[in-house]
C-alpha angles and dihedrals in degrees: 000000000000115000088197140341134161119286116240114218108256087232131015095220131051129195124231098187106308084337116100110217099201124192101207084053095040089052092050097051093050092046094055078042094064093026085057089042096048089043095051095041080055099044098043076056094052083051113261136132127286111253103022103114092056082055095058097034086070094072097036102049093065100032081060099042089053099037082053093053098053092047089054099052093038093058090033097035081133088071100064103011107050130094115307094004127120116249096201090061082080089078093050094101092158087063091067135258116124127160111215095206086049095053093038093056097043095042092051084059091055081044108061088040091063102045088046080057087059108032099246131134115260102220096046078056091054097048084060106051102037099089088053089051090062096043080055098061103043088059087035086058091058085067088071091057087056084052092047079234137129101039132147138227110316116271141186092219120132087244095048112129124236119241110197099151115096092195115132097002099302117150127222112252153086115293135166111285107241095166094056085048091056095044086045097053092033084061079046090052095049106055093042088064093046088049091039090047089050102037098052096011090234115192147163081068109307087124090065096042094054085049084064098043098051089046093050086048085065110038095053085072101034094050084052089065098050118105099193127108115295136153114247133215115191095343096314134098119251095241088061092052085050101047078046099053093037097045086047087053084041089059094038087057098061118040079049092052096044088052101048102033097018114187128012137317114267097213117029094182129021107235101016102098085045087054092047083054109046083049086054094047089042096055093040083056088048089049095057092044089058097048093052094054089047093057092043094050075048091056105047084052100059090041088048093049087043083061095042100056083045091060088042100049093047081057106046100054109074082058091057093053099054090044089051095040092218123119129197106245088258089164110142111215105205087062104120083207107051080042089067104051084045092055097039090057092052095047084052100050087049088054092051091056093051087052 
């Protein structure tokens, strides 16, 4: 008897009125959004050009969805082409069934198209997004839990996963959580580029290939746990003998490529350091022009306010005097009138005397 085990959704879509709502295509689309925002925030720090790996993302997103696909159908055409099957399910993509070499290889040619359409190098393209490939495809894995797909042998184990669906052969059940250990290595993945990047600045594409490297390391053993359907070769599954081959060209890649174009590119994007710096001349300009308004607003105030207390000082004197009592000798003397007083007082104080 399980103590405890995950839960598997009862079903993988829900409605909203007439809109289905389904879990395998809503992880997939959260998973290209933070695989485009921590590209962008990578690349924008190698010095490119905001807005460049959505760009490019436009050409690569669907290149990969439809290069998965046809993986998928080509290694699992029994699945849609034998007796009794339905060949138009192969175009049910919503329904799962996406092969990740596939969607990688494809997805490299959109790629390229799009960065050709804006002048930008293809493997420095490649070292930024690659973290955000693998974040992608650890949410993208959750999808296959929607789907009650992608499970191991069956296991007793507290994290076991619970199968209930009977579709295609499948048996209820708890079985060991592939999916979860993808998602799980692909998080792992995905921090040890961004250490590694950081740590020796690899570049001309040794990021990514580390990325797929470190991927095919983990699912060569996770693929060996998986129970479902697969062709074998030798005794392997073919997707072994895929993550093997491609981790070996993964390896290849970069000891070649650190020996012929050893460090980093220099310049990720043409123009886009000229553009950084015509916005920064162009603010400092704005800055000063600023500046210069600001004092002469300044300016025109205090000479404003130097008018004002004039006014107000010129006002403010004639009150003074009749509070003081004290007048400036403003006798003309040129005044007749002011001359005969004078004149009477003195002709008084000469008669006194006589007296």
């Amino acid at each position: 008897m399980e103590l405890a085990f995950i839960p598997s959704p009862s079903r993988g879509v829900l409605h909203l009125g007439p809109v289905p709502l389904r879990g395998y295509a809503f992880c997939i689309i959260i998973g290209v959004f933070v695989a485009v925002w921590l590209g962008n925030r990578r690349w924008i720090a190698r010095g490119g050009r905001p807005g460049t790996v959505a760009d490019i993302a436009v050409w690569a997103v669907p290149f990969g969805l439809i290069g998965g696909r046809l993986y998928h159908v080509i290694t699992d055409y029994q699945l849609y082409f034998s007796e009794g099957r339905d060949w138009v399910d192969a175009f049910k993509i919503w329904e799962g069934g996406l092969g990740i070499w596939g969607a990688i290889a494809f997805g490299a040619v959109g790629a390229w198209i799009g960065a050709r359409r804006r002048g930008v190098p293809m493997p420095a393209y490649a070292d930024a997004v690659a973290p955000g490939i693998a974040l992608a495809q650890a949410i993208g894995r959750w999808g296959n839990w929607f789907n009650q797909e992608l499970y191991g042998k069956a296991t007793d184990l507290p994290w076991a996963v619970e199968i209930t669906s009977t579709a295609d052969g499948r048996l209820p059940g708890t079985y060991h959580p592939t999916f979860l250990y993808e998602s799980l290595w692909c998080i792992g993945v995905a921090l040890l580029v961004i250490w590694a990047d950081r740590r020796f600045k690899l570049g001309h594409g040794r990021a990514f290939a580390l990325y797929v490297a470190a991927y095919c390391a983990g699912r060569f053993w996770i693929e060996y746990m998986r129970v479902d359907d697969a062709h074998h070769i030798l005794g392997l599954r073919l997707n072994n003998w895929t993550a093997l081959l491609v981790f070996l060209l993964a390896v290849l890649y970069i000891v070649l490529s650190a020996r012929k174009r050893p460090g980093r590119e220099a310049v990720v994007e043409p123009g886009a350091e000229t553009a950084a710096g015509d916005a920064g001349a162009a603010g400092e300009k704005d800055a000063k022009e600023d500046a210069g308004a600001a004092s002469a607003d300044a300016g025109t105030d205090e000479a404003d306010d130097a008018d004002d207390a004039g006014t107000a000082g010129k006002t403010a004197s004639p009150d003074l005097t009749k509070a003081t009592g004290t007048t400036e000798d403003t006798h003309d003397p040129a005044d007749p009138e002011r001359a005969e007083d004078a004149e009477a007082v003195k002709d008084g104080a000469d008669s006194a005397k006589k007296g």
